[in-house]
N, C-alpha and C positions, 0 to 999 in steps of 0.2 A: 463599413461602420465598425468603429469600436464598443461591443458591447463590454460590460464588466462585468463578470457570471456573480452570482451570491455562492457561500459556501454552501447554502440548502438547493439552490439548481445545479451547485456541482456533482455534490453527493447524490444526487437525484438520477443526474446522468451518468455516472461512474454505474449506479445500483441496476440503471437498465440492463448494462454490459454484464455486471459480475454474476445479479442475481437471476434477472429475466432471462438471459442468456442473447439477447440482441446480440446482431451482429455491431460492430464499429464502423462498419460503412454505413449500415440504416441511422445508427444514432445522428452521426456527424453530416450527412443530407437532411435527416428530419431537424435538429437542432442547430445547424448553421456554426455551429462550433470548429475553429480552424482544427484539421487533423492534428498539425504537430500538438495545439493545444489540449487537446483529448489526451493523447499520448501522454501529454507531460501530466495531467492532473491523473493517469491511471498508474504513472510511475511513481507518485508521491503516495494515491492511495496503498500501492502493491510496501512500499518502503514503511508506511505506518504500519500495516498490517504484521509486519516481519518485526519490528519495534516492540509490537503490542506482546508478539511472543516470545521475546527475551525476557529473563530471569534479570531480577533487578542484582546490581553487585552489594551484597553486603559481607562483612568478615566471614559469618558459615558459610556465605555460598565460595569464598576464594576459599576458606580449607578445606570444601568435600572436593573442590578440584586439583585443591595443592594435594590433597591423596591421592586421589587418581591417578593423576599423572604419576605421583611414586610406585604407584601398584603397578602402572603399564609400563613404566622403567624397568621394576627389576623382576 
């Protein structure tokens, strides 16, 4: 069967694994969820997560790095 997850029983079932600490074998037998699909919706949440903690680019943020890099130059 093809089901089609909602973004709220995605996130639902990513938060068992992250927060619960469930294992991914329990989730994906209790949820019926294909593995690789699992996988792929925990590598997008793990990719936002890393998104969320970058530094936005704006001109101060390129000149305290454009020093930087001069200070560890010379």
């Amino acid at each position: 069967m093809n089901y089609k997850y909602s973004i709220e029983e995605r996130q639902k079932i990513i938060e068992r694994y992250i927060s619960d600490g469930e294992t991914a074998a329990s989730i994906i037998a209790s949820t019926g969820v294909p593995k690789s699909t699992f996988y792929s919706w925990l590598k997008t949440y793990r990719e936002e997560q890393e998104n969320n903690k970058r530094k936005p680019v704006n001109i101060r943020n390129f000149h305290l790095l454009e020093n930087k890099v001069a200070r560890l130059e010379g």
